[in-house]
DSSP file (Angstrom, degrees, kcal/mol; ACC not computed):
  #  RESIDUE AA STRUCTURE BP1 BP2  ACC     N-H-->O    O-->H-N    N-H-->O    O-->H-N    TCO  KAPPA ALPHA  PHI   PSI    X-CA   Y-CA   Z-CA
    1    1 A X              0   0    0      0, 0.0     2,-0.8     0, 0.0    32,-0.0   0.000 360.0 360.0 360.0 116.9    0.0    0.0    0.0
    2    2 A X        -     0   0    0      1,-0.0     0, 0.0     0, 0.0     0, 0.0  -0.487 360.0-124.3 -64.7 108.1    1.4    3.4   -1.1
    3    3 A X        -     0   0    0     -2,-0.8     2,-0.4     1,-0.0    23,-0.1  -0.163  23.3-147.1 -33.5 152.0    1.6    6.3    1.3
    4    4 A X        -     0   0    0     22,-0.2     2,-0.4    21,-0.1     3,-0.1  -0.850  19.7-165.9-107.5 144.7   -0.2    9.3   -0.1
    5    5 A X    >>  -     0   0    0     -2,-0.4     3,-3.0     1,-0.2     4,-1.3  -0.991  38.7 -85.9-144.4 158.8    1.3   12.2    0.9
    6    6 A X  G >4>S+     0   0    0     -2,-0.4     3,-1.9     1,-0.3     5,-1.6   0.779 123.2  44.4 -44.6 -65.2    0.3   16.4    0.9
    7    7 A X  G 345S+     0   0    0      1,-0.4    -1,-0.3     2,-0.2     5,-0.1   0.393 101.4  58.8 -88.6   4.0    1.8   16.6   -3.1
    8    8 A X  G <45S+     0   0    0     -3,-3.0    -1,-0.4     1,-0.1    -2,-0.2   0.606 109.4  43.4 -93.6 -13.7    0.5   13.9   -4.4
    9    9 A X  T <<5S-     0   0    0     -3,-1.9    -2,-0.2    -4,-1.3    -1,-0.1   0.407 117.4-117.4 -94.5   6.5   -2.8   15.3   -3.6
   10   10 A X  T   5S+     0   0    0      1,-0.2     2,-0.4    -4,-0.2    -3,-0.2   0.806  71.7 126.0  62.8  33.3   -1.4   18.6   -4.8
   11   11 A X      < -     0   0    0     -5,-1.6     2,-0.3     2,-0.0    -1,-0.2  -0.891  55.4-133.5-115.6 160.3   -1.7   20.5   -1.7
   12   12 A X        -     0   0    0     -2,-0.4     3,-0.4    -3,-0.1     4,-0.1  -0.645  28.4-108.3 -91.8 172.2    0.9   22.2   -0.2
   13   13 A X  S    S+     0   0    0     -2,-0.3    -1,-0.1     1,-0.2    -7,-0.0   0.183 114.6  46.8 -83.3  29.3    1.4   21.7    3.4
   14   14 A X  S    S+     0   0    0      3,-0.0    -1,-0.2     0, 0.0    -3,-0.0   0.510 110.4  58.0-126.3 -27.2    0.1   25.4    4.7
   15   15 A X  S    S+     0   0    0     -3,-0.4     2,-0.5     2,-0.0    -2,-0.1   0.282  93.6  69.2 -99.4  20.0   -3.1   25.1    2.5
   16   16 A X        -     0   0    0     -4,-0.1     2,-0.2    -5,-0.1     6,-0.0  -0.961  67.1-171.1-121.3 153.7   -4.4   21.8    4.0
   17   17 A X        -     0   0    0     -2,-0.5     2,-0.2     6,-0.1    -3,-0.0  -0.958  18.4-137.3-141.2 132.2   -5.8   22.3    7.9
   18   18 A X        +     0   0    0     -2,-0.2     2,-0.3     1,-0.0     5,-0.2  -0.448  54.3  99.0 -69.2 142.8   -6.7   19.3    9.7
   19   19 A X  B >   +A   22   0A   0      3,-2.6     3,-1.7    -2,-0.2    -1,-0.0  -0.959  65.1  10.3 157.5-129.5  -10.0   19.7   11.7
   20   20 A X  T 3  S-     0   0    0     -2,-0.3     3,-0.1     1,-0.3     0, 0.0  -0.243 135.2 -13.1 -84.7 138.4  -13.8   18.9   11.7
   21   21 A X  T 3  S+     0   0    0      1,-0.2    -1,-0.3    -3,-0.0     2,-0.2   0.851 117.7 101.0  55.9  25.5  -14.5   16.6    8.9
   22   22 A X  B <   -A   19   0A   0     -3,-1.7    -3,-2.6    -6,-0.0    -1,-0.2  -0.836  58.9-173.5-151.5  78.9  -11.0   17.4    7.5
   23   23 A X        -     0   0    0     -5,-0.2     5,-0.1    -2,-0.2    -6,-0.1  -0.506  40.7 -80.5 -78.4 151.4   -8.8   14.1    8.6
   24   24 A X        -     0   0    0      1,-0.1     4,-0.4     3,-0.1    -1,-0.1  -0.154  38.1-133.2 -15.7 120.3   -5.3   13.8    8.2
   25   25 A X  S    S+     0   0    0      2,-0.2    -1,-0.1     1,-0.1   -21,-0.1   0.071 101.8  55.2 -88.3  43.9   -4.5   12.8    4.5
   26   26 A X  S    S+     0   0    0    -23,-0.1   -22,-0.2   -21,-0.1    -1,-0.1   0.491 117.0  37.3-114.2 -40.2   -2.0   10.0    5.5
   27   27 A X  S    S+     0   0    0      2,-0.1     2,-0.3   -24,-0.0    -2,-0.2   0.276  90.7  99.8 -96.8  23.5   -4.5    8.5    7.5
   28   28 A X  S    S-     0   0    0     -4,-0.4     2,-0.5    -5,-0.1    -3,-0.0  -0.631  79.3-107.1 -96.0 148.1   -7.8    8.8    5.8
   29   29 A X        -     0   0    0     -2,-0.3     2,-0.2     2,-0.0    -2,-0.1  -0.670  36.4-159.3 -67.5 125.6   -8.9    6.2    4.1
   30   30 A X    >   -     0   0    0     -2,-0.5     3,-1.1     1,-0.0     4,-0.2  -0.611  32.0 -96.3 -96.8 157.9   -8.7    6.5    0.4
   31   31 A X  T 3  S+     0   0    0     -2,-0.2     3,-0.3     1,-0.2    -2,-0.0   0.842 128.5  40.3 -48.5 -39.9  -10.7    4.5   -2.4
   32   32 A X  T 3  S+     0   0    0      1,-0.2    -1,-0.2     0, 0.0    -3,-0.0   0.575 109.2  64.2 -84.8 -14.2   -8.2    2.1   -3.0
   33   33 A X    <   +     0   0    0     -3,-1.1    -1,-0.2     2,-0.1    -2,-0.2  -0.030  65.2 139.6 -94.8  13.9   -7.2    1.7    1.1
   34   34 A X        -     0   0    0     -3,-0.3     2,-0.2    -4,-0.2     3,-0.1  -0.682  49.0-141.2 -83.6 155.0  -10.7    0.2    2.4
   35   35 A X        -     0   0    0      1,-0.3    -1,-0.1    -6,-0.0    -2,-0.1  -0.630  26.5 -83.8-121.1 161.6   -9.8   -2.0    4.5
   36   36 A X        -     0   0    0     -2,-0.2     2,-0.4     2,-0.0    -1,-0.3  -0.126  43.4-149.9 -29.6 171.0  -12.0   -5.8    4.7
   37   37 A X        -     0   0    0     -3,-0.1     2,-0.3     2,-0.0    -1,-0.0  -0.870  13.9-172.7-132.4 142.0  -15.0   -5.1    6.9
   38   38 A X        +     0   0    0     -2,-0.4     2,-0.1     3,-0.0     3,-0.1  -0.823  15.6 175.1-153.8  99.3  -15.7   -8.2    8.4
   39   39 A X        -     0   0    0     -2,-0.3     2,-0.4     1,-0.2    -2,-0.0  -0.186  43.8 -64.1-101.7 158.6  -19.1   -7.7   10.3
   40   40 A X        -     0   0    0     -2,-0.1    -1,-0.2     3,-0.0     2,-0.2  -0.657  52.0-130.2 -70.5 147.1  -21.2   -9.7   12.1
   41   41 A X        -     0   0    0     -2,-0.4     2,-0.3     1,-0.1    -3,-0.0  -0.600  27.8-111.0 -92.4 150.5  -22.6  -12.2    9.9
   42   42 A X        -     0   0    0     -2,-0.2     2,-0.5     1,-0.1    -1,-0.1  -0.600  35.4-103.1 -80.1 144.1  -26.5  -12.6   10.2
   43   43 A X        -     0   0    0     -2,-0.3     2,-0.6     1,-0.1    -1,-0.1  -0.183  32.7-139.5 -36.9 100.7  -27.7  -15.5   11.6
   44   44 A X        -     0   0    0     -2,-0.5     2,-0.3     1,-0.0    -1,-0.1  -0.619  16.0-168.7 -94.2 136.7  -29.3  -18.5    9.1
   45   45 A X        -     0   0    0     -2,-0.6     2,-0.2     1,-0.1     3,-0.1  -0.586  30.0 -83.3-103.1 167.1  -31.9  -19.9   10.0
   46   46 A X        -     0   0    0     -2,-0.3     3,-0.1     1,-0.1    -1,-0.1  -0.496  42.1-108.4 -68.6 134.1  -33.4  -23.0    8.5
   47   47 A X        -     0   0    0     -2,-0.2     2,-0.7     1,-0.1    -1,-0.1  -0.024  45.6-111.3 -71.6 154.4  -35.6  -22.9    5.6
   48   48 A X        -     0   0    0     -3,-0.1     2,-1.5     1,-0.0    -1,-0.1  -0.643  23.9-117.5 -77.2 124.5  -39.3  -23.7    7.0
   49   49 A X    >>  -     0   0    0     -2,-0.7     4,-2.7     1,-0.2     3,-1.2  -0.501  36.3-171.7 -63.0  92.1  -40.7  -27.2    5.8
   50   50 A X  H 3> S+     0   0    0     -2,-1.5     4,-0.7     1,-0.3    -1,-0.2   0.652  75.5  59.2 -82.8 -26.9  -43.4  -25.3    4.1
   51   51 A X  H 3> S+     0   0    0      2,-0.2     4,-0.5     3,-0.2    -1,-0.3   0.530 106.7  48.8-111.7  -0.2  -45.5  -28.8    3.2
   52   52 A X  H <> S+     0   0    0     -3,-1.2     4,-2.0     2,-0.2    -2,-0.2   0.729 111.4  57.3 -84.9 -57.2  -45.9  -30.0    7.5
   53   53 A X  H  < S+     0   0    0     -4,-2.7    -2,-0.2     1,-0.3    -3,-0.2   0.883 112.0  36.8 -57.8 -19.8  -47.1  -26.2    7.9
   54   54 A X  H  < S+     0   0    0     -4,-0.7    17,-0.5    -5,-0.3    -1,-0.3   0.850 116.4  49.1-105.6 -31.1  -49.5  -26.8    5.7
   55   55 A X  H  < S+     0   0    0     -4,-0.5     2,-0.2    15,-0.1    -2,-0.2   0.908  90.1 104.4 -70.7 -28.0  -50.5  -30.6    6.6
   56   56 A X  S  < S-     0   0    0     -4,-2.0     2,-0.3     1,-0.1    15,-0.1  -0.148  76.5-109.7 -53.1 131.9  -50.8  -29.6   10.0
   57   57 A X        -     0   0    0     -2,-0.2    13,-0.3     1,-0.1    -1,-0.1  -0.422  22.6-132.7 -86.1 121.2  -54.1  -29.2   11.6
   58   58 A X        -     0   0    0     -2,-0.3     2,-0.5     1,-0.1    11,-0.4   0.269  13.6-122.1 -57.1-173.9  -55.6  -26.3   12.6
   59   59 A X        -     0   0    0      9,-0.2     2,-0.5     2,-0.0     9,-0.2  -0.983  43.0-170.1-136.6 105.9  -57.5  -25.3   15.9
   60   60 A X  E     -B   67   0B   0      7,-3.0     7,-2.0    -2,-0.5     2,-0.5  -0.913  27.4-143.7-128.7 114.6  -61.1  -24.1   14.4
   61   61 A X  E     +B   66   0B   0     -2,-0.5     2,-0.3     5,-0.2     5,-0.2  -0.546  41.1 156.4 -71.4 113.2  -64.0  -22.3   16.4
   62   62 A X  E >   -B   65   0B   0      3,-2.8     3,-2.1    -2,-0.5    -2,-0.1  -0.941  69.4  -5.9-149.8 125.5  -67.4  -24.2   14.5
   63   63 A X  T 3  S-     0   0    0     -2,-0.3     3,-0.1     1,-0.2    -2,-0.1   0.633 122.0 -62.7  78.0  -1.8  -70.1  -24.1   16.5
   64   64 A X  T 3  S+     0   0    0      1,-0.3     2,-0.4     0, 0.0    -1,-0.2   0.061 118.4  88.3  97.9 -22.1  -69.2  -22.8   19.3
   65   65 A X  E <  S-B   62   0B   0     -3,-2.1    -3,-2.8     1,-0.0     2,-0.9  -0.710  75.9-115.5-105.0 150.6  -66.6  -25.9   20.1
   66   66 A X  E     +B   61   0B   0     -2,-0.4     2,-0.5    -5,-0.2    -5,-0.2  -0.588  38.6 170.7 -96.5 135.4  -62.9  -26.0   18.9
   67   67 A X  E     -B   60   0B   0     -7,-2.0    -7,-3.0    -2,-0.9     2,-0.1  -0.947  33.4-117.6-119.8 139.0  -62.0  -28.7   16.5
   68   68 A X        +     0   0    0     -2,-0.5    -9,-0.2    -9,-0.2     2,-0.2  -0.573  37.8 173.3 -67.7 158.3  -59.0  -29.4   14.5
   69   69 A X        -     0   0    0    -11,-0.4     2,-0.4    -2,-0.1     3,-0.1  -0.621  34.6 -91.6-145.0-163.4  -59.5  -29.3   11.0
   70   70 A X     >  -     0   0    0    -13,-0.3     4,-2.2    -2,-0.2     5,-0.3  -0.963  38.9-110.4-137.2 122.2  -57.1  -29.5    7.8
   71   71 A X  T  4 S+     0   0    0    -17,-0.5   -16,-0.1    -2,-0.4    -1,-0.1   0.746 120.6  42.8 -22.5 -67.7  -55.7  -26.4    6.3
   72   72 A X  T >> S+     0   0    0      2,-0.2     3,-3.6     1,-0.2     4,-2.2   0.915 107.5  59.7 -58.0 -69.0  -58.0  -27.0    3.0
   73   73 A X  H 3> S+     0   0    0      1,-0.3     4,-0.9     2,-0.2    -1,-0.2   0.925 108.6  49.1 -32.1 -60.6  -61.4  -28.0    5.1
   74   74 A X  H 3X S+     0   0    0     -4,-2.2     4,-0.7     2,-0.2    -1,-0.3   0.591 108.8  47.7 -76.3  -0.1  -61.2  -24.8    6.6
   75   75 A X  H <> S+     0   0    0     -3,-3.6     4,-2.3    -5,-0.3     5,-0.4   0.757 109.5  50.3 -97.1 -49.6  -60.8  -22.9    3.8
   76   76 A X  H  X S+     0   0    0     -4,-2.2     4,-1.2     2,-0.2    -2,-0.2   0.753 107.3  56.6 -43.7 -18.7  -63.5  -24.4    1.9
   77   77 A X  H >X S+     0   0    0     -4,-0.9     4,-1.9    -5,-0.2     3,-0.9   0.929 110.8  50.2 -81.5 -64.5  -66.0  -23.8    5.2
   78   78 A X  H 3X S+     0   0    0     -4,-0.7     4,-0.7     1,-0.3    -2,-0.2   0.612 106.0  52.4 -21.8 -40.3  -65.0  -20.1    4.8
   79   79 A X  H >X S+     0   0    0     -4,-2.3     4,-1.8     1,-0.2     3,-0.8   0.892 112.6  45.7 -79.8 -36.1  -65.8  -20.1    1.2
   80   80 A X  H <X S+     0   0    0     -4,-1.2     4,-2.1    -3,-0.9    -2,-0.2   0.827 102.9  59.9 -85.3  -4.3  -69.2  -21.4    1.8
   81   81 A X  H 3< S+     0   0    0     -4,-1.9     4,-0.5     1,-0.2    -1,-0.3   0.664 108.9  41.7 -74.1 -16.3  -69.9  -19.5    4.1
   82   82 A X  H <<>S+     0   0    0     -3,-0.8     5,-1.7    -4,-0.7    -2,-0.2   0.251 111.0  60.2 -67.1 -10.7  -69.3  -16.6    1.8
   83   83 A X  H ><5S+     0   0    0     -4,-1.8     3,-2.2     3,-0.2     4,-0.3   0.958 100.3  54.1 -73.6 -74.5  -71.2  -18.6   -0.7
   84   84 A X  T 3<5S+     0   0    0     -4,-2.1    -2,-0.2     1,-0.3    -3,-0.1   0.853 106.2  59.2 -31.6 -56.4  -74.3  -18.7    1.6
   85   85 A X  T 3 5S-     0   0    0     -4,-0.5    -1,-0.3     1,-0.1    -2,-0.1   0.286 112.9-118.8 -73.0  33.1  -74.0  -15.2    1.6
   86   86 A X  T < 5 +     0   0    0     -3,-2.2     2,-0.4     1,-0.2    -3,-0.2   0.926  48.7 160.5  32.5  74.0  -74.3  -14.6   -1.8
   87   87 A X     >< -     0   0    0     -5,-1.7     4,-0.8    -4,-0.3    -1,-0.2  -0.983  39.6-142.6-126.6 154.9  -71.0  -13.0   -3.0
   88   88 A X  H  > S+     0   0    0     -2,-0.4     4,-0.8     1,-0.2    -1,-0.1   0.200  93.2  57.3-101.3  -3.7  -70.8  -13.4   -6.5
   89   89 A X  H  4 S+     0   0    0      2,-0.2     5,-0.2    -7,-0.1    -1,-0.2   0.307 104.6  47.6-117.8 -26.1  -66.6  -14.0   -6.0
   90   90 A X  H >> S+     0   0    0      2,-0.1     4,-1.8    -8,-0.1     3,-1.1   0.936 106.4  55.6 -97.4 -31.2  -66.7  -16.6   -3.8
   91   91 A X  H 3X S+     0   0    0     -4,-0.8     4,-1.7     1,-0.3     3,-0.4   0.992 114.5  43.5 -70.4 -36.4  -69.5  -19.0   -5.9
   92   92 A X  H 3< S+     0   0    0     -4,-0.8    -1,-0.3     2,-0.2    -2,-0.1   0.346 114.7  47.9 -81.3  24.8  -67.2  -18.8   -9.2
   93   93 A X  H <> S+     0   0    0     -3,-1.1     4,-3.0    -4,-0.2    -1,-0.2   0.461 121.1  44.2-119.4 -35.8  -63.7  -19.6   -6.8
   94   94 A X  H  X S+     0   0    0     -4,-1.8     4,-1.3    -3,-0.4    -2,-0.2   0.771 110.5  49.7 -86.9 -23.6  -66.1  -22.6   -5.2
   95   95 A X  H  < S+     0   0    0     -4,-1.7     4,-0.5     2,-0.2    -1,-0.2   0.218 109.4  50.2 -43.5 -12.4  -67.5  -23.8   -8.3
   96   96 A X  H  > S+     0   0    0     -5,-0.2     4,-1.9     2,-0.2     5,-0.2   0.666 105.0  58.7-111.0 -12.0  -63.9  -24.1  -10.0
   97   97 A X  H  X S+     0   0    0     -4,-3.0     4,-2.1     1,-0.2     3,-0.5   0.985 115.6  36.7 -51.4 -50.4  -62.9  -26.0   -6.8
   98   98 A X  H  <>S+     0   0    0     -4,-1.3     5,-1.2     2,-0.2     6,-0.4   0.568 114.9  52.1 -78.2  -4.9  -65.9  -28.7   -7.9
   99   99 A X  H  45S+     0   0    0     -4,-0.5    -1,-0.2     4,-0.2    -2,-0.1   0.414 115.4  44.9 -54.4 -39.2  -65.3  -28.4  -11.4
  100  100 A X  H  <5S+     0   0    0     -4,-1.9    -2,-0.2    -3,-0.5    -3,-0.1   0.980 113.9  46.3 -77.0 -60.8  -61.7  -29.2  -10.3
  101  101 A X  T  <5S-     0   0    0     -4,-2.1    -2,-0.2    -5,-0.2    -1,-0.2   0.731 113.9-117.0 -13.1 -54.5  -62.7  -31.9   -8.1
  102  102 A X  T   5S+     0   0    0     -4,-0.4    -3,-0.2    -5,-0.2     3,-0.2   0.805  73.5 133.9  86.6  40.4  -65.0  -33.4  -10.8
  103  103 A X      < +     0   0    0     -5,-1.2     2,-0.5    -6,-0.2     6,-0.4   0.957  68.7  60.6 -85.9 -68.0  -68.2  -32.8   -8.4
  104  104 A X  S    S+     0   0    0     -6,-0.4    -5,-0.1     4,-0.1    -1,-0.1   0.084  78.0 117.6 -46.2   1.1  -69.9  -31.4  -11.5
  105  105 A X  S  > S-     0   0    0     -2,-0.5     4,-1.3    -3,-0.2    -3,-0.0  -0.288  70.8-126.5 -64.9 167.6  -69.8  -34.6  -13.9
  106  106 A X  H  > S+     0   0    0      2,-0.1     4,-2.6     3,-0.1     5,-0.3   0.854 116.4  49.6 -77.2 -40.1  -72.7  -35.9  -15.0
  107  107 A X  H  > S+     0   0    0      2,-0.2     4,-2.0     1,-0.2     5,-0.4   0.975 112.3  54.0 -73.3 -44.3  -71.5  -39.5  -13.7
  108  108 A X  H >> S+     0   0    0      1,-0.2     4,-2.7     2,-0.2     3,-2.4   0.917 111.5  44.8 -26.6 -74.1  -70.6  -37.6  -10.1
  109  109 A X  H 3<>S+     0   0    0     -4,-1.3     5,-2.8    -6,-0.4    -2,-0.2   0.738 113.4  51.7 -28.8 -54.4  -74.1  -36.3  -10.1
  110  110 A X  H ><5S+     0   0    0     -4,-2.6     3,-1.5     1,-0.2    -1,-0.3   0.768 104.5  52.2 -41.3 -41.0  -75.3  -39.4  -10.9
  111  111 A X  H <<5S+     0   0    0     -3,-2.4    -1,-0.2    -4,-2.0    -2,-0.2   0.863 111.1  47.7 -67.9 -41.0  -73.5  -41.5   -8.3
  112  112 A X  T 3<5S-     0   0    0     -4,-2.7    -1,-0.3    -5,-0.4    -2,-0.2   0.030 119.9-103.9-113.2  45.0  -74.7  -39.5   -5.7
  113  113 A X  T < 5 +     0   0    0     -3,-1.5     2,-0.7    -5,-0.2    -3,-0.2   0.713  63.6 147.5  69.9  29.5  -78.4  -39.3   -6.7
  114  114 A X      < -     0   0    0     -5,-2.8     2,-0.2    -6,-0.2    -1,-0.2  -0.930  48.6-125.0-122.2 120.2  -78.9  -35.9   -8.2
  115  115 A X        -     0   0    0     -2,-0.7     2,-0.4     1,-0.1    -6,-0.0  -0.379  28.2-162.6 -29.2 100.9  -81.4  -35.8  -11.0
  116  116 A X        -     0   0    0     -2,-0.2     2,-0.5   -10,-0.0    -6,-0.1  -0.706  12.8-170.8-116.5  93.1  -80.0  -34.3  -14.2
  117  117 A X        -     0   0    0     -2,-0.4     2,-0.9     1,-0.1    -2,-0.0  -0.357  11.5-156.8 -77.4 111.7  -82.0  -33.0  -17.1
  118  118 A X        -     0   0    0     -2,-0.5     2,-0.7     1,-0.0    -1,-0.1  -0.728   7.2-152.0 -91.0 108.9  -79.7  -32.2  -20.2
  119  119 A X              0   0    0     -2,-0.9    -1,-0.0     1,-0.1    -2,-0.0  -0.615 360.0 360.0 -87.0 111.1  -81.6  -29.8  -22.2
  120  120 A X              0   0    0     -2,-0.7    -1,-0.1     0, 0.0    -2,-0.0   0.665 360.0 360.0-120.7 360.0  -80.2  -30.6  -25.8
């Protein structure tokens, strides 16, 4: 590391004064002088097992008693319970769960005893 010295910074030594915000130039750091920083490192933590948080079963007020339930069971009472209240966002998000599902076949329907007239 090269010293820097008053003439290589082109001052003379009567026109630099040391003093607030005005360091030394042999000991100021320079661009080329940063020294490592070697901090504390942050802690890592362990990635979350993301697919136990989600099989684990909640703790669900229904009825007045608490029950565990299954992540997905309790989102689906939530949607039908906005369904029951007729918002128009929650039957088409709960109709493409049974569409996905395959609730909505004709052979479903059939199977579980609901009368289906195909108007053709």
């Amino acid at each position: 590391m090269p010293d820097r010295t008053k003439a290589e910074h082109g001052l003379e030594a009567t026109t630099y004064k040391v003093g607030y915000k005005k360091p030394p130039l042999e000991t100021r750091f320079g661009a080329e002088r940063q020294p490592e920083r070697v901090g504390r490192r942050a802690a890592t933590r362990p990635a979350p097992d993301i697919a136990a948080l989600l099989d684990e079963p909640l703790q669900v007020k229904s009825k007045g008693k608490k029950t565990k339930m299954h992540l997905h069971e309790a989102t689906l009472h939530g949607l039908f319970k906005r369904v029951l209240k007729g918002e128009i966002g929650a039957i088409k998000k709960f109709l493409q769960y049974c569409r996905g599902a395959g609730l909505l076949e004709p052979s479903a329907l059939a199977a579980a005893g609901v009368v289906v007239d195909t108007l053709a």
